[in-house]
C-alpha positions in Angstrom: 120.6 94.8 102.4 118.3 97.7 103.8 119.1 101.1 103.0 119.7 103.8 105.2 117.8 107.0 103.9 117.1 110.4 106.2 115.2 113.0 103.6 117.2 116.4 104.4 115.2 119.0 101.9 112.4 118.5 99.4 111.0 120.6 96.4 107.3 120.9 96.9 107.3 123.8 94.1 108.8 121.5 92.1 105.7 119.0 91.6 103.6 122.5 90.9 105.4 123.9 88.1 106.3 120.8 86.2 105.1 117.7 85.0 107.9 115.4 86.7 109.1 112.4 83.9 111.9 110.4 84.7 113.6 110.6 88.4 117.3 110.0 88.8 120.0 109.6 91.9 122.9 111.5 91.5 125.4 111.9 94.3 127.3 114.9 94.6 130.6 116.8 95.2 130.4 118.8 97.8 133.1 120.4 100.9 134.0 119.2 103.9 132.2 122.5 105.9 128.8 121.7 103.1 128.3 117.5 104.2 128.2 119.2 107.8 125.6 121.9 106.8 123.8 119.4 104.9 123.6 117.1 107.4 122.3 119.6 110.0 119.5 120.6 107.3 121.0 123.6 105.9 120.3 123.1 102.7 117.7 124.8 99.9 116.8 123.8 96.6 114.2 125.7 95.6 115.6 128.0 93.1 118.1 125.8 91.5 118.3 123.7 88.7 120.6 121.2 87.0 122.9 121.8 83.9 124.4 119.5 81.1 126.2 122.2 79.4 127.9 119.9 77.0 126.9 116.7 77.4 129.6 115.2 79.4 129.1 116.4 83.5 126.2 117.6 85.3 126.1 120.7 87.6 124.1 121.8 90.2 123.4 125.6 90.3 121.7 127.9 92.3 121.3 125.7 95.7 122.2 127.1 98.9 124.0 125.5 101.5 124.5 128.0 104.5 127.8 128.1 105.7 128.7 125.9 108.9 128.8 127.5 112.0 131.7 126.0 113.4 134.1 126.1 110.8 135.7 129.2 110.8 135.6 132.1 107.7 138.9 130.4 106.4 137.9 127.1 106.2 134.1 127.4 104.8 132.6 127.3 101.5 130.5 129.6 98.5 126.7 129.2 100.0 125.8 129.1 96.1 128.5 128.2 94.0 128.1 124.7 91.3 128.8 121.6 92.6 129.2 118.5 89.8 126.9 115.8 90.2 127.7 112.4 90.2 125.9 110.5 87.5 126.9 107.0 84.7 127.6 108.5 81.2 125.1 107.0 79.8 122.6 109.1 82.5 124.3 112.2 81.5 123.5 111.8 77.6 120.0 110.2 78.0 119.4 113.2 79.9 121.5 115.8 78.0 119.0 114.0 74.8 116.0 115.1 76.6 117.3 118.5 77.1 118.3 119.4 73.7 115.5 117.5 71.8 113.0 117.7 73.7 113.1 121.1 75.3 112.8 119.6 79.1 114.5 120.5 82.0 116.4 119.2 85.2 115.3 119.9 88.8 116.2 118.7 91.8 113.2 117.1 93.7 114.8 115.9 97.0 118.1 115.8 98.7 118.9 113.1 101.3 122.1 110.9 103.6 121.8 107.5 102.5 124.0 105.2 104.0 125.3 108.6 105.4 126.4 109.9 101.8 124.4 113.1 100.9 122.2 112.3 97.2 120.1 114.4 95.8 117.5 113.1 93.2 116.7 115.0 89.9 113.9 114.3 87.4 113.2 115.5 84.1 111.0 118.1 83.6 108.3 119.7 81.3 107.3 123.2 82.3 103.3 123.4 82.8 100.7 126.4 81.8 99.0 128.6 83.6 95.8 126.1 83.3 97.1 123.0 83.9 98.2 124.5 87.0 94.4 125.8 87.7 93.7 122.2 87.6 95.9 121.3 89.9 94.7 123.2 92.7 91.0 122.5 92.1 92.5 118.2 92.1 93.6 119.3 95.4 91.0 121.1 96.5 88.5 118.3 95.4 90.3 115.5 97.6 90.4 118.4 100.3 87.1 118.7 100.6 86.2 115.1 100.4 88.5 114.1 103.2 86.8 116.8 105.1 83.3 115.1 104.2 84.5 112.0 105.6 85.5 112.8 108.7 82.6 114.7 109.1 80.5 112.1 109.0 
């Protein structure tokens, strides 16, 4: 059984801000005029975030899904308005523990079709400091660099 998957949007900032812990799949509820703008790649996640606000259903908020074109201004959706995720109960309270323990957060790393339904995948999140993020760069500017010294040569 092989599995279908076309990544539609990813959150680069994502990786930069957080330390990324635990990765889930969620599905979600979405429109008829939003699975068309999702498919054509009119989708954005960088601002948004998940919430468990009471430790029963999870809600997207904050992405933006641009309106479809060709559905007319009667039959579209709210660019930004919270969708419901699609996740097992026993997700929703392992993650809903982290959250109110813990202090983490949920953010959406990557939306994609697979096996033509639209998924997005969230992981759980711990906010970094300014210096871990310092370190970050220079990681990256480190295996820049060498990668340049190998081709050079």
């Amino acid at each position: 059984m092989t599995e279908n998957i076309k990544i539609i949007a990813t959150n680069r900032k994502a990786s930069f801000e957080y330390f990324l812990m635990e990765k889930f799949e969620a599905g979600l509820v979405l429109q008829g005029s939003e699975i068309k703008s999702i498919r054509a790649g009119q989708i954005s996640i960088q601002e948004s975030f998940v919430d468990v606000p009471n430790g029963r259903e999870a809600w997207l908020v904050e992405a933006h899904i641009a309106p479809y074109e060709q559905a007319g201004t009667h039959f579209n959706h709210e660019p930004k308005r919270k969708r419901k995720l699609l996740l097992h109960k026993k997700q929703i309270l392992e993650i809903w523990n982290e959250i109110r323990i813990k202090g983490m957060t949920v953010v959406p790393t990557r939306v994609y079709l697979k096996d033509g339904r639209a998924k997005i995948e969230i992981a759980l999140a711990k906010g970094k400091k300014a210096y871990d993020k310092r370190a970050t760069i220079a990681k990256r500017d480190e295996a820049r660099g060498q990668e340049r010294a190998t081709r050079v040569r």
